[in-house]
C-alpha positions as CSV (number, residue, x, y, z in Angstrom):
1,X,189.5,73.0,122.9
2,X,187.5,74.7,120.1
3,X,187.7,72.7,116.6
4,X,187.1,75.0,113.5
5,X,186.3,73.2,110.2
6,X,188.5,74.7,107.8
7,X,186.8,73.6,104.3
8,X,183.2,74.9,104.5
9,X,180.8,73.8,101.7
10,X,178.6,76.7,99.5
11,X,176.3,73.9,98.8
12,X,173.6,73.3,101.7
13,X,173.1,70.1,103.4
14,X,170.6,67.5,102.6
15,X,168.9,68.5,105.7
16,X,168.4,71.6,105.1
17,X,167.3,71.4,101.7
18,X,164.7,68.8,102.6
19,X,163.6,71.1,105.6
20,X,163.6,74.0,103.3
21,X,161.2,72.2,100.0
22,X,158.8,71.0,103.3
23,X,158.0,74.7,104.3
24,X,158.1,75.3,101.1
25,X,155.4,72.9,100.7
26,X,153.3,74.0,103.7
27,X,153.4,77.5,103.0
28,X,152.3,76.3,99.2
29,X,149.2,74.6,100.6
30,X,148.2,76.9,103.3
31,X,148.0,79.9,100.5
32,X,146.4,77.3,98.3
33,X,143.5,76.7,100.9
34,X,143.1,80.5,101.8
35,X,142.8,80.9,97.7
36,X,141.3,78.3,96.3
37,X,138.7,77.3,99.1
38,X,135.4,77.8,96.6
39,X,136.8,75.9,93.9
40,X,138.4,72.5,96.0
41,X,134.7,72.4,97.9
42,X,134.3,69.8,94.5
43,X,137.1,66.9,96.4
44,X,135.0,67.6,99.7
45,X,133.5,64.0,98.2
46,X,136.2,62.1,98.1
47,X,137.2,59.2,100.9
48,X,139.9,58.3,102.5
49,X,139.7,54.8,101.6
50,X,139.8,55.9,98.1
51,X,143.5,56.3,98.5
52,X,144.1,53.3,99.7
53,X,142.9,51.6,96.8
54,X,144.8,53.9,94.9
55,X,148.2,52.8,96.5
56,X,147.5,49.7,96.7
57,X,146.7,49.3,93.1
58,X,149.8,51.3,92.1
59,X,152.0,48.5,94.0
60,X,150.1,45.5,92.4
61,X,150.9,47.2,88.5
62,X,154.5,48.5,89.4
63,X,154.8,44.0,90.7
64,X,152.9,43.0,87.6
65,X,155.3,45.0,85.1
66,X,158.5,43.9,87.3
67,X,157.7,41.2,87.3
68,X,157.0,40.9,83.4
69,X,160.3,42.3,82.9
70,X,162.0,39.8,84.9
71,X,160.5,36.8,83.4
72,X,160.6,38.6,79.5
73,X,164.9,39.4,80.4
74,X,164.9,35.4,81.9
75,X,163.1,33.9,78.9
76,X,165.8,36.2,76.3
77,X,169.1,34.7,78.1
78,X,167.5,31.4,78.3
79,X,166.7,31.5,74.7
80,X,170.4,33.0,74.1
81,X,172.1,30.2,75.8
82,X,170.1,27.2,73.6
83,X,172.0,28.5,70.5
């Protein structure tokens, strides 16, 4: 037995819009590196490690102002609740 959807959506899916910006994407860097190859010789220099430091730097600040927040919101209903 064939099943026929009767409401189709004009919208597309979430798949397909995430498959679509990804070629997007690749298509966006291949032209960039067939343009620009002179002028990103510059980041040749850079190392892979430095990326690691980067992300792992940019999880220690996004816990350290969390975690601020957390204790700053804490301290405020504690201070409320004295009164």
């Amino acid at each position: 037995m064939l099943l026929m959807r009767t409401h189709v959506k004009r919208e597309p899916c979430r798949r397909c819009q995430i498959l679509r910006l990804y070629l997007l994407l690749v298509i966006a860097v291949v032209i960039i590196g067939f343009t620009m190859n002179s002028t990103l010789s510059h980041l040749a220099g850079i190392q892979p490690i430095f990326f690691g430091y980067l992300f792992t730097s940019l999880a220690i600040v996004t816990f350290a102002v969390k975690y601020a927040h957390h204790r700053l919101q804490k301290a405020g209903k504690q201070a409320k609740s004295n009164y």
